[in-house]
Every structure is written in C-alpha cells, then in structure tokens.
C-alpha positions in Angstrom: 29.7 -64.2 4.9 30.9 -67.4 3.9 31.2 -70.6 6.2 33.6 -73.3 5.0 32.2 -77.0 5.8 34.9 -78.9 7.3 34.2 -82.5 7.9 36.7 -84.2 9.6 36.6 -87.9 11.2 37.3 -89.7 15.0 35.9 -92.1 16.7 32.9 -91.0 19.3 33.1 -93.7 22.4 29.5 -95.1 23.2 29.8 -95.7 27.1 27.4 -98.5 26.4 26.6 -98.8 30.3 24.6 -95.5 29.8 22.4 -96.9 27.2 21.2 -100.4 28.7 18.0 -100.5 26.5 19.8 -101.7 23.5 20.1 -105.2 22.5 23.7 -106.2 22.0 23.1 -106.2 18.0 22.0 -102.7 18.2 24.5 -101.8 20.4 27.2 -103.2 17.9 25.1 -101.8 14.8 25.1 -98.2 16.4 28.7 -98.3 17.3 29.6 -98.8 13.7 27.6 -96.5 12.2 28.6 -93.9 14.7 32.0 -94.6 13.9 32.3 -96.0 10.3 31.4 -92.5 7.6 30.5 -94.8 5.4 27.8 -96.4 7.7 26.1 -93.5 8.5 23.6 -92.5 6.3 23.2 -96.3 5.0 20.0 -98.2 3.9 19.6 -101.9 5.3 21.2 -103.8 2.3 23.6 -101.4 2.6 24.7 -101.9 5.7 24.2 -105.7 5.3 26.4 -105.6 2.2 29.1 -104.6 4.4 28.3 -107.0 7.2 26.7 -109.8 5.2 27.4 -112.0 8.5 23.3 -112.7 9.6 20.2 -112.2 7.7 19.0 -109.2 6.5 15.8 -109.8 8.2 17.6 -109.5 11.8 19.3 -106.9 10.9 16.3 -104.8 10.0 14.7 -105.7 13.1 18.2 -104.1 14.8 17.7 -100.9 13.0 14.1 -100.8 13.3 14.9 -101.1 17.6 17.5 -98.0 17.0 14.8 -96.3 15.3 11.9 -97.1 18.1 14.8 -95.7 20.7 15.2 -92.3 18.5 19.2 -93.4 18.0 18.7 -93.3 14.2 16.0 -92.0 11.8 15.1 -92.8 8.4 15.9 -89.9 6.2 13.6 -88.9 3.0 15.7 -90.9 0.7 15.1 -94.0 3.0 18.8 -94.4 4.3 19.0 -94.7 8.0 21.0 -91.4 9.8 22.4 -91.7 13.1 20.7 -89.1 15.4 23.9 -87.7 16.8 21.7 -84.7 18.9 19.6 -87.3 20.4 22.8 -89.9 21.6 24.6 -86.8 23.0 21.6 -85.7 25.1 20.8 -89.5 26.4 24.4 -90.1 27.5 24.8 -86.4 29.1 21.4 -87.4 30.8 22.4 -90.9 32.0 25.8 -89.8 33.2 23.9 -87.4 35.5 22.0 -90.0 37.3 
C-alpha cells in the first residue's frame, strides 16, 4: 500500500501564557519557526540571514534556551527542527492545570 505525503501549511497559535519559561526572544524565535516552513529545519546563520536584526551570538543563545527546554532539537545535519510532539504535549499539559 502506498501512502501519499501531503504537506500542507497554517499557522499553529502558541498560547504563549502556557509556556512562561521562555524568554521573549525565544518566544518570538519559536513562533516563527513554528509558523514560517522555511524556518523550520534552519541552522543559526540561517535563521539570522533572515532576521539579520541582532547578533548572531544572541541569537544562538535563543536557540540554544529552545533546545535546553526540548522546543527544538538539532538534527544530524546540524539544522535546528522544531519539536512539534513535544510543544503539543506541554500546551495540552499546561492547559490542564
């Protein structure tokens, strides 16, 4: 059996009350690459190439916070991946409280 892959695109909205952890960088640095396809799955010069507002050495301390908090990992090519399983879980969690 054969399973077509359909991607298809939207926006996910981060209730950002529910994840109070994050710094308001990271917070603005996840909701893009949750939202942007082309910033998901992005190295850090990537990503700053996009956003070149800031230095790249903030900005890798941003991801590196997403990536403490389990929000993104580092895939074996080295780009950064949003960890979609992981957000979904944490905001079903924190709405339960």
């Amino acid at each position: 059996m054969k399973i077509k892959n359909r991607l298809s695109h939207g926006i996910i909205s981060l209730k950002l009350e529910f994840i109070p952890t994050l710094s308001f960088e990271a917070q603005g640095v996840l909701s893009q690459m949750v939202n942007l396809p082309n910033c998901d799955h992005v190295t850090v010069k990537q990503f700053h190439k996009q956003f070149p507002e800031g230095s790249i050495l903030e900005l890798k301390k941003v991801f590196e916070e997403l990536e403490r908090k389990n929000y993104i990992f580092k895939d074996s090519s080295g780009a950064y991946v949003v960890n979609k399983i992981s957000l979904v879980k944490k905001n079903a969690l924190d709405r339960s409280k």
